[in-house]
C-alpha positions as CSV (number, residue, x, y, z in Angstrom):
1,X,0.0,0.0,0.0
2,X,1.6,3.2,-0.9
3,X,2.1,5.6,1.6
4,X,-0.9,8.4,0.3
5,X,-3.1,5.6,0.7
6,X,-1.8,4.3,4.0
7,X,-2.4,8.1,5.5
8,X,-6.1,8.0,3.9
9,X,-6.9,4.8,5.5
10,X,-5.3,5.6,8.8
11,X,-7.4,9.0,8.7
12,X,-10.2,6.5,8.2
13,X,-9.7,4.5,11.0
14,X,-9.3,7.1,13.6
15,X,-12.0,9.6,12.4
16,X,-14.3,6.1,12.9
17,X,-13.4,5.4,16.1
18,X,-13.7,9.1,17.2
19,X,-17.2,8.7,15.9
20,X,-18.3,6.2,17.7
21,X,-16.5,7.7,21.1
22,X,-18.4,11.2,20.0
23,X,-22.0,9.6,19.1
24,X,-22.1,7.9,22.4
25,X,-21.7,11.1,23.8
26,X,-24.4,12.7,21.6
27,X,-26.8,9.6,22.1
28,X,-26.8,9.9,25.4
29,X,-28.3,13.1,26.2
30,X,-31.9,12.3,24.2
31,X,-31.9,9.4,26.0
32,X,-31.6,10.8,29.8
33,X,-35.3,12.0,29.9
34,X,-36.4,8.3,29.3
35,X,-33.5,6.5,31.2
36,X,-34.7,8.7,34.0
37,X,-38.2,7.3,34.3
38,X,-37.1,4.0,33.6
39,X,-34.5,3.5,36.3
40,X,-36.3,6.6,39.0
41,X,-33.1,8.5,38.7
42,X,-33.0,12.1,39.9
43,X,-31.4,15.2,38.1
44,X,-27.9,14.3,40.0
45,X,-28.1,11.1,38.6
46,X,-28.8,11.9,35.3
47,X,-25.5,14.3,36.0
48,X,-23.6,11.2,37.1
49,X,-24.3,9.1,34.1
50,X,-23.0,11.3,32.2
51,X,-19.8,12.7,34.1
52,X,-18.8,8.8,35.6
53,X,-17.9,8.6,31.7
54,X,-16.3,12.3,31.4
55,X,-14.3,12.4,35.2
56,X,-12.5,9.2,34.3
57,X,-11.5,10.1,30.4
58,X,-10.4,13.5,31.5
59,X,-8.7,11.6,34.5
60,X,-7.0,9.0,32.6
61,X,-6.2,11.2,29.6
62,X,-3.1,12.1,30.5
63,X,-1.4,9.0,31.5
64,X,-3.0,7.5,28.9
65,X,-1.3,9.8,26.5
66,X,2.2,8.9,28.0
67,X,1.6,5.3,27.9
68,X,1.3,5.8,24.3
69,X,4.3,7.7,24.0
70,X,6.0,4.7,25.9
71,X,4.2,1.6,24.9
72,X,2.9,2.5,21.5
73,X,-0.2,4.5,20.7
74,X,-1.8,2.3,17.9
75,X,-1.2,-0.6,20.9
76,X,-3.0,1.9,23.2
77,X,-5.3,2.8,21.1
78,X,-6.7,-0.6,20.2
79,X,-6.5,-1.1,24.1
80,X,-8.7,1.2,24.7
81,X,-11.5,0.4,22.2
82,X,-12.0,-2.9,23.3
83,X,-12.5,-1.4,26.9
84,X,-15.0,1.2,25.3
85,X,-17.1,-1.9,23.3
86,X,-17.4,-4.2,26.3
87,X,-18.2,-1.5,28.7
88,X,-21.3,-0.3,25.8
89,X,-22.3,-4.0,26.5
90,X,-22.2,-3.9,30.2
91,X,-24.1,-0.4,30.0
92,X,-26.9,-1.7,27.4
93,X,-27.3,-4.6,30.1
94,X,-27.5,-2.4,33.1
95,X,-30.6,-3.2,35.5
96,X,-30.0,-0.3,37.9
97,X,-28.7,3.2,38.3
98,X,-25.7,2.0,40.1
99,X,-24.4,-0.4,37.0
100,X,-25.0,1.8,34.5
101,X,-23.4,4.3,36.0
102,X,-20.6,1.6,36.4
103,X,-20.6,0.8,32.8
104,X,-20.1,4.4,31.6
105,X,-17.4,4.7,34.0
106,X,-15.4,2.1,32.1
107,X,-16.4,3.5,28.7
108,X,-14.7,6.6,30.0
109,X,-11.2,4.4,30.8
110,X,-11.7,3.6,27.1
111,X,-12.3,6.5,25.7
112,X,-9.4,8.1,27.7
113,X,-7.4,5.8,25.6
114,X,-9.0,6.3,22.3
115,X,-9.1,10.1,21.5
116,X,-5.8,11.7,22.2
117,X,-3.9,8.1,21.0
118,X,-6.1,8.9,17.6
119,X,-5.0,12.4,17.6
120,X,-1.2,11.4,18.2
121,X,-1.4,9.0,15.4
122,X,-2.6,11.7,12.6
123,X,0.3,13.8,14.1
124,X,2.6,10.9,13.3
125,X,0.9,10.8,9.8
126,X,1.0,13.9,8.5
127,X,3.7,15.3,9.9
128,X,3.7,18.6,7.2
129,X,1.5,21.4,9.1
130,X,-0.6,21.9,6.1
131,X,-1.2,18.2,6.1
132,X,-2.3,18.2,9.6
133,X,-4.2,20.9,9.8
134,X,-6.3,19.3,7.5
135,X,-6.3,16.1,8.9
136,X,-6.8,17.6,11.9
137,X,-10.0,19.6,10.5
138,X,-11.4,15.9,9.0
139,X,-11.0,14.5,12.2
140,X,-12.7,17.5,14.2
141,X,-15.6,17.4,11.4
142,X,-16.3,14.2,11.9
143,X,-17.5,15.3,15.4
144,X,-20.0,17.0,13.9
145,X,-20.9,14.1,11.9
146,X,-21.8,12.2,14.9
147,X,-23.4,15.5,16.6
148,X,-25.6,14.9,13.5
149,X,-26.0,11.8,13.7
150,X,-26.1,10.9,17.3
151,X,-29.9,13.0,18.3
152,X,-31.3,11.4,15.3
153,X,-30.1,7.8,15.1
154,X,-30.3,7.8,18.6
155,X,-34.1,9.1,19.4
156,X,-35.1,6.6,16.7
157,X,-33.9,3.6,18.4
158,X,-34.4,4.9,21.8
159,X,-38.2,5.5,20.8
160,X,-38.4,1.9,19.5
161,X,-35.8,-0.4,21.0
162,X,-35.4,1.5,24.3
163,X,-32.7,3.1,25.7
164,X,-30.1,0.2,26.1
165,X,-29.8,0.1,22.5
166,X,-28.4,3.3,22.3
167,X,-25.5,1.3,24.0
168,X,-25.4,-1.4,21.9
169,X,-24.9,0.7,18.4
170,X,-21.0,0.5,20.1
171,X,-21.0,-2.9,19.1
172,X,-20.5,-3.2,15.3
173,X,-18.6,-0.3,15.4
174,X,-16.0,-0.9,17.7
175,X,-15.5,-4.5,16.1
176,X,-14.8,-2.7,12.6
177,X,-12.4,-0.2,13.9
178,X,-10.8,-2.7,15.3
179,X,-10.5,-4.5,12.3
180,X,-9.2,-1.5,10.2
181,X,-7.0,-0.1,12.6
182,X,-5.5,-3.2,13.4
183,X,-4.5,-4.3,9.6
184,X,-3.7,-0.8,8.6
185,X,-2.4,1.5,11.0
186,X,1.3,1.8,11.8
187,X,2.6,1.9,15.5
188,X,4.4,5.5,17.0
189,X,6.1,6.0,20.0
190,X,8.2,8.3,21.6
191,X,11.8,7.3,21.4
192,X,12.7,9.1,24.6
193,X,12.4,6.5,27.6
194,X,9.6,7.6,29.9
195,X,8.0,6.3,32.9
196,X,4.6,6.5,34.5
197,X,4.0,9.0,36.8
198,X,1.5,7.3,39.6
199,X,1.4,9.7,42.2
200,X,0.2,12.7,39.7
201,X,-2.4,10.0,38.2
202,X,-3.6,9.6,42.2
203,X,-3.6,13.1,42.7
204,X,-5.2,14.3,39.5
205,X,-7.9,12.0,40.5
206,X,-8.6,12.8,43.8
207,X,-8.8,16.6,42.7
208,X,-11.1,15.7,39.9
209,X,-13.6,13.3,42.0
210,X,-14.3,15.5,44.8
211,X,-14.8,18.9,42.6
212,X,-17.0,16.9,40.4
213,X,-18.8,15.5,43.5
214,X,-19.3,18.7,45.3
215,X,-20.9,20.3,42.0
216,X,-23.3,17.5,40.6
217,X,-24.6,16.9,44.6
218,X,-24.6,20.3,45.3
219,X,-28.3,20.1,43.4
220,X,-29.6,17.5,46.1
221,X,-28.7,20.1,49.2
222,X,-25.0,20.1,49.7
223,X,-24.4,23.8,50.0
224,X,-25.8,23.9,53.4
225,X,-23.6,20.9,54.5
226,X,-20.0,20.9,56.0
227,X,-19.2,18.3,53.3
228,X,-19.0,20.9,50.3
229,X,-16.9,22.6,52.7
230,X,-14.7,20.2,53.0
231,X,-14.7,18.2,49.4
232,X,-14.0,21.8,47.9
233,X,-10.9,22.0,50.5
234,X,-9.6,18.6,49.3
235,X,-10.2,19.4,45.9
236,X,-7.8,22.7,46.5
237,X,-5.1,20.9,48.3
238,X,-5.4,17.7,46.1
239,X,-4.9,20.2,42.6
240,X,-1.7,22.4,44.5
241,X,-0.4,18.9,45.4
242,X,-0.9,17.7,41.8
243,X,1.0,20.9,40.6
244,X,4.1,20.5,43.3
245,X,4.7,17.0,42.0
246,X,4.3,17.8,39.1
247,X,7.1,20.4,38.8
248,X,9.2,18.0,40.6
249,X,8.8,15.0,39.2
250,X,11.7,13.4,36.4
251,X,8.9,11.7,34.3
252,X,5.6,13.9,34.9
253,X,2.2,13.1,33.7
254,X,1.7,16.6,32.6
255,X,4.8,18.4,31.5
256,X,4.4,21.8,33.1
257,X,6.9,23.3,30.4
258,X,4.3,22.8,27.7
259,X,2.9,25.6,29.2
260,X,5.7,27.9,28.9
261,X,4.1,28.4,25.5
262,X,1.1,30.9,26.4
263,X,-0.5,29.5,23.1
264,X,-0.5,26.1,24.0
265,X,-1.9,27.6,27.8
266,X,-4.4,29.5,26.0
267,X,-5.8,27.4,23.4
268,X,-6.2,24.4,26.1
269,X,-8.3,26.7,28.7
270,X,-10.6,28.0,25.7
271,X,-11.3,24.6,25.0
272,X,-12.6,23.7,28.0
273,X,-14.7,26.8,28.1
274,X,-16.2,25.7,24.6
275,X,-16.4,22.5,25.8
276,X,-18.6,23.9,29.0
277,X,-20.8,25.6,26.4
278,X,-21.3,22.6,24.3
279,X,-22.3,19.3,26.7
280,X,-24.2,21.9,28.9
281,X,-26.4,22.8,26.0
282,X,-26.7,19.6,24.9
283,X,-27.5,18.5,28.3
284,X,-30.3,21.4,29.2
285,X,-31.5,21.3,25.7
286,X,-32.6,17.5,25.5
287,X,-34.3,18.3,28.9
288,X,-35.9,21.2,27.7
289,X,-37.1,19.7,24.7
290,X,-38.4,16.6,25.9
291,X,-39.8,17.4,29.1
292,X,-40.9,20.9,29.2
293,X,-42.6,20.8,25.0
294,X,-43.3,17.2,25.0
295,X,-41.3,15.8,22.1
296,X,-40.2,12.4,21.7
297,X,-37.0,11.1,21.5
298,X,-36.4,11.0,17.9
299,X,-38.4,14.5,17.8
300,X,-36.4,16.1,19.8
301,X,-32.9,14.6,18.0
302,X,-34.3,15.5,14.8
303,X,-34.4,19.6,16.2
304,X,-30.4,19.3,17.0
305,X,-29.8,18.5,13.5
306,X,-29.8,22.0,12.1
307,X,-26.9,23.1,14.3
308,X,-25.4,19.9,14.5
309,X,-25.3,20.3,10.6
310,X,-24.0,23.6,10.9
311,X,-21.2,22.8,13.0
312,X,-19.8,19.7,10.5
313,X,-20.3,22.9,7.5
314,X,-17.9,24.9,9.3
315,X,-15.6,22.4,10.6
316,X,-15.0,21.3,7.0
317,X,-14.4,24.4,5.9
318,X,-12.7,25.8,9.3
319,X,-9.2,24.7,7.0
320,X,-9.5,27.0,4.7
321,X,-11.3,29.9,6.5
322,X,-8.2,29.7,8.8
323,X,-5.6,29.5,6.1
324,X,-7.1,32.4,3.9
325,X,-7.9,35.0,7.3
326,X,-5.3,33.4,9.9
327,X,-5.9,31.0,12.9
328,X,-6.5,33.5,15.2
329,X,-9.6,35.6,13.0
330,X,-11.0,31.8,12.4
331,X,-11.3,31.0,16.4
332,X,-12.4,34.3,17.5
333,X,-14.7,34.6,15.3
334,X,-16.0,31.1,15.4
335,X,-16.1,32.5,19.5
336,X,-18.0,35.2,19.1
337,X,-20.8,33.6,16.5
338,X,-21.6,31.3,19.3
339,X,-21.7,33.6,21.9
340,X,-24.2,36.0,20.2
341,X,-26.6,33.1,19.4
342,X,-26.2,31.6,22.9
343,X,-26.8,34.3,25.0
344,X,-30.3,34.7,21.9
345,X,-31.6,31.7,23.7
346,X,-32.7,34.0,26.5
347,X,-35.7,35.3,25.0
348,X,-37.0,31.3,25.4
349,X,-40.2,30.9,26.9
350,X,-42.1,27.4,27.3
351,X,-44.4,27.8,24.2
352,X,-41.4,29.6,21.7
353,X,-42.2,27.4,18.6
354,X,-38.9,25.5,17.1
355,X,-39.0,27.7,14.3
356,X,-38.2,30.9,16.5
357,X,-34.9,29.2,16.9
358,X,-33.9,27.8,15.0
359,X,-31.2,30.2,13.1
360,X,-30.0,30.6,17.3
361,X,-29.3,26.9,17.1
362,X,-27.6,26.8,13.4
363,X,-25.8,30.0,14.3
364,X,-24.0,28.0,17.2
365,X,-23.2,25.1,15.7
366,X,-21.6,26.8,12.9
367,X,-19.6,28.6,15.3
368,X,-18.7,26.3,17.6
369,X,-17.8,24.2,14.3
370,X,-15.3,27.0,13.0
371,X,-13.8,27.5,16.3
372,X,-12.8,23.6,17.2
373,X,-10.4,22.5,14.1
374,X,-8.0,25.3,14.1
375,X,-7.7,25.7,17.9
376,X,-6.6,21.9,18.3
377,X,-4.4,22.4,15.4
378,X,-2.8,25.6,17.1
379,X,-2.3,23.6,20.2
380,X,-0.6,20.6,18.5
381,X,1.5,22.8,16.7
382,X,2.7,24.4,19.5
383,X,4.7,21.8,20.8
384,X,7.8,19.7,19.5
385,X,7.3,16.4,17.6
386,X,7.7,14.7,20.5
387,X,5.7,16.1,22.9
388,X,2.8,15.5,20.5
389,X,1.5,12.5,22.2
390,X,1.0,14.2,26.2
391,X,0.0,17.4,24.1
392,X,-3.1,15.5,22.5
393,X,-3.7,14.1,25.7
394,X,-3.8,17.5,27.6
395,X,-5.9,19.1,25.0
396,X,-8.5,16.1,25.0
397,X,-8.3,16.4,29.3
398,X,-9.4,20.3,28.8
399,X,-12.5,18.9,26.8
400,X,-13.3,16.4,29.5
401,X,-12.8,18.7,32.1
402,X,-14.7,21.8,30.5
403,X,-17.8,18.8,29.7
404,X,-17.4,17.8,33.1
405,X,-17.6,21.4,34.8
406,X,-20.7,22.3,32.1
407,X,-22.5,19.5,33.1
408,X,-22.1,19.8,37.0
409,X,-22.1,23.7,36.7
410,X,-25.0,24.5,34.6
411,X,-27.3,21.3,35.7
412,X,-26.9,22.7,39.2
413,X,-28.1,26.0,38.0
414,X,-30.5,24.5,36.8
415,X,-31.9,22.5,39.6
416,X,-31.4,25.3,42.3
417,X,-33.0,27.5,39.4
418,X,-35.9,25.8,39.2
419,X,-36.7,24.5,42.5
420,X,-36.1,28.3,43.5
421,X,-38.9,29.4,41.3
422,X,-41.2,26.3,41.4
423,X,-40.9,26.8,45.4
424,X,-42.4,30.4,45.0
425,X,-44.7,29.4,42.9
426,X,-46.2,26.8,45.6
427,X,-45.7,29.7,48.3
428,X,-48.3,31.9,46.0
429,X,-50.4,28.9,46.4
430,X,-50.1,28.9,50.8
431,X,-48.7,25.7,50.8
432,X,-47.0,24.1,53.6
433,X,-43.2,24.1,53.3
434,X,-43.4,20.6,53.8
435,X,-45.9,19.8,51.1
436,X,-43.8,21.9,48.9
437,X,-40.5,20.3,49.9
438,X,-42.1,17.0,48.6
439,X,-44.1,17.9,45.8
440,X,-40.5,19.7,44.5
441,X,-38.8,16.5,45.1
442,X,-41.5,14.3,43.2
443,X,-41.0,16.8,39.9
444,X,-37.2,16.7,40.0
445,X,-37.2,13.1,40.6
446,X,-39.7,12.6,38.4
447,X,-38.5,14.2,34.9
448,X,-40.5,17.3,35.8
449,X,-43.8,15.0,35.6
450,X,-46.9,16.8,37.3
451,X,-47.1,14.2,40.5
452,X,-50.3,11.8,40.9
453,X,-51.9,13.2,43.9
454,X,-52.0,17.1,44.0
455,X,-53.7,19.2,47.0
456,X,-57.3,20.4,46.0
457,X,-56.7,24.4,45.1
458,X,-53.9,23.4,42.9
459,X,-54.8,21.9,39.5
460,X,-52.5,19.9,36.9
461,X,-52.2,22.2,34.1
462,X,-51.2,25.2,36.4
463,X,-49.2,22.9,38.1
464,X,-47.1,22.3,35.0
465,X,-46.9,25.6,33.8
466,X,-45.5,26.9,36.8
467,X,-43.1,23.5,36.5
468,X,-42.2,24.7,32.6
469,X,-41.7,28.6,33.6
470,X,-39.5,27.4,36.4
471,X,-37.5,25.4,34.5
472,X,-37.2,28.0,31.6
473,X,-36.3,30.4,34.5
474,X,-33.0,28.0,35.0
475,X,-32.5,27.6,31.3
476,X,-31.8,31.4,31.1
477,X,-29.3,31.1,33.8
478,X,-27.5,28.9,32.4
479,X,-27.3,30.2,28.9
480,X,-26.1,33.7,30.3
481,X,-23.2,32.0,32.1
482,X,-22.1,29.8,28.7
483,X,-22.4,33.1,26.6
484,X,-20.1,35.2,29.0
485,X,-17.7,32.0,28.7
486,X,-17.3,31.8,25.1
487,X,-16.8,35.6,24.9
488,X,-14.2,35.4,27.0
489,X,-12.5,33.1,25.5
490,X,-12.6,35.1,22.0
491,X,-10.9,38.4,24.5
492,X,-8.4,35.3,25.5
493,X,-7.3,34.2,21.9
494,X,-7.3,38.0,20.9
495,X,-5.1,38.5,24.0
496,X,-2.3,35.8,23.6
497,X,-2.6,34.0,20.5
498,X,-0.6,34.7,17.4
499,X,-1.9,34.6,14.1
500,X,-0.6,31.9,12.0
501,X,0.9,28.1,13.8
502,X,3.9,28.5,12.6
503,X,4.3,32.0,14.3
504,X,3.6,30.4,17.1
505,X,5.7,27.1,16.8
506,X,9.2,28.8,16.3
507,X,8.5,31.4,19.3
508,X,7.5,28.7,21.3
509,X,9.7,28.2,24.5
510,X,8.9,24.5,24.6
511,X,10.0,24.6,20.4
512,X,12.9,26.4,21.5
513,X,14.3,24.1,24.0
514,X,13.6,21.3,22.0
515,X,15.6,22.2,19.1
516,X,18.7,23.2,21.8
């Protein structure tokens, strides 16, 4: 096989497995509302399915991006998607909350392997920087793809096969990238020696459970306990820790030198602020969709696929856009786009027909979708050949870590938001703070279902509209927050970020040192 064709097919393999890491993601949030009723799961819950899966892939990124650079990353790699298809099967086969929350955390361990070892490997591949900017901006588009795809394919099989089979989609697909990235792709490694570094991995852990704990529980009353207090403390102590050792340490999980390069510092904490935006829209929106205007499953995907659309449009074009007006025109503008048609989302009321947003929803996705490719391609290229492997891992730990924070941030706005205004709503009604304290927990436990037995003066239709003004109430919260974030992560790239990659490559310290 000649080598053009050996870079196409090794572009193949690792934009499919990306796909199937990404529509998993995607997949998942249309099929909360009804995972929810079928397993009496809470909001938190509903939180915890989804950020078992993100804490240990933005956990696990790193040293999973160094055991590439040791080991091999196409070994890793096909490690780590057999992890990711027997933990789907696990998840599809979960009877309770507690397994499936299980599952998804071992889909995460896999997934930690998959996406930076993919990334390192197109590195490897195209190793020209027009190459792999383009490469790159494939591989981000095919996110998109499986934004797309994900809301659609998976409200149509949720709506008839349930949701376990949004799990077992993983199947097929996992087997046939195995397949193709076993026969095709070629192994990479780092020919420095390196070593694991176990006591950052512990740390970075520790400092990543209890922040993540604090924020999704906070929802179910942890603000008034001594336990916030305290997880938020070891959280602290646990992330200064991480950062001593770190500095210290001959072989660390994340080199702190990398970022020397205020690029490569930049570009890593504006993708966990798009990140933020992204998964906490998703998450809200499904909600919103489903539970407050009644649509199904496949209904509700179908409304994500204008924006999703949008954001695969500009991610394949994001290449170009770049090349023509500069990286750093591309990702602030991309910034701004989606900040604009965020913060729009505010004039949302429980009856705003699809239609009155729809340009909102395009308008983001496009942005979002012009912003991604060229800001991982800035911070790949900001760091020495071979540094790429711990670079792709860091990059892919500020997604999981701005996913993780959107979710746990913005669904506790949410709750607090809503139980806030639903509770004042009761209080119009002179109900006893007891009744309200249970007929508040029935509707968040509930997916936002009107409970069975009501008190006489209160009937079920006003019941729900004050439930659907309540949670719009929290769905403008958390839009404001995510529309402040991306805008300030357009003032950041403005700020610090150089125009072109190669600008940035030969000032970089890290490039520096490297070529001394």
């Amino acid at each position: 096989m000649n080598q053009s064709r050996v870079k196409a097919v090794t572009l193949a393999a690792m934009c499919f497995a990306l796909f199937m890491v990404n529509l998993d993601d995607t997949v998942m949030n249309v099929a909360l509302p009804q995972i929810q009723i079928s397993l009496n799961s809470g909001v938190s819950g509903l939180q915890w399915i989804l950020n078992a899966y993100t804490l240990i892939a933005a956990s696990l990124v790193l040293p999973s991006g160094t055991l590439g650079d040791i080991y091999g990353r196409k070994r890793v790699f096909l490690t780590g998607l057999i992890i990711f298809t027997l933990a789907s099967l696990v998840c599809g086969l979960a009877p309770s909350l507690s397994v499936l929350i299980a599952g998804r955390t071992l889909q995460g361990i896999g997934a930690a392997a998959l996406v930076p070892s993919s990334l390192s490997i197109l590195a490897d591949a195209f190793p020209e920087p027009k190459e792999k900017a383009k490469a790159i901006g494939i591989w981000s588009a095919v996110s998109g793809i499986a934004l797309v795809a994900g809301p659609v394919l998976g409200g149509l099989v949720v709506d008839t096969l349930g949701w376990q089979s949004v799990f077992f989609l993983n199947l097929p697909l996992g087997a046939i990238a195995f397949w193709v990235t076993l026969r095709v792709v070629r192994e990479s490694k780092n020919p420095n020696k390196q070593h694991l570094d176990v006591p950052g991995l512990l740390l970075s852990v520790i400092f990543l459970a209890s922040l993540t704990y604090a924020l999704t529980e906070s929802n179910t009353g942890l603000w008034q306990s001594p336990l916030l207090v305290l997880l938020l403390i070891v959280a602290g102590l646990s992330f200064l820790a991480f950062l001593l050792v770190e500095s210290r340490s001959s072989h660390p999980m994340l080199p702190l030198n990398l970022f020397q390069n205020p690029t490569f510092s930049v570009v890593n904490v504006v993708l966990a602020l798009l990140f933020f935006t992204l998964f906490s829209l998703l998450f809200i929106f499904s909600l919103f969709l489903q539970q407050v205007q009644g649509y199904s499953a496949a209904a509700a995907g179908l409304r994500f696929l204008p924006m999703n659309a949008a954001f695969v449009i500009a991610s394949v074009c994001s290449g170009w856009f770049a090349t023509r007006f500069g990286w750093r025109f591309a990702i602030t503008t991309g910034l701004i786009l989606a900040s604009i048609a965020t913060f729009s989302f505010i004039r949302i009321s429980p009856d705003t027909e699809y239609g009155a947003i729809i340009w909102s929803l395009v308008l983001s996705g496009f942005g979002c979708g012009l912003t991604l490719a060229p800001l991982t391609a800035a911070g790949i290229s900001a760091v020495p050949a071979a540094k790429v492997g711990i670079a792709s891992a860091v990059l892919n730990g500020s997604n999981r870590l701005g996913s993780i924070l959107g979710v746990a941030i913005q669904g506790t706005i949410l709750t607090q938001k809503l139980a806030s205004d639903l509770g004042r709503s009761l209080s119009a009604w002179g109900l006893p703070s007891n009744l309200q304290d249970r007929l508040i927990a029935d509707v968040l436990h509930g997916g936002f279902q009107v409970p069975s037995q009501l008190p006489l003066n209160i009937s079920t239709p006003a019941l729900h509209q004050a439930i659907s003004n309540a949670f719009v109430s929290g769905l403008h919260a958390t839009v404001l927050l995510a529309s402040v974030a991306l805008l300030g992560g357009a003032f950041l790239i403005l700020v610090f970020v150089q125009p072109t990659f190669n600008q940035v490559t030969k000032n970089s310290p890290v490039y520096i040192k490297h070529k001394k």
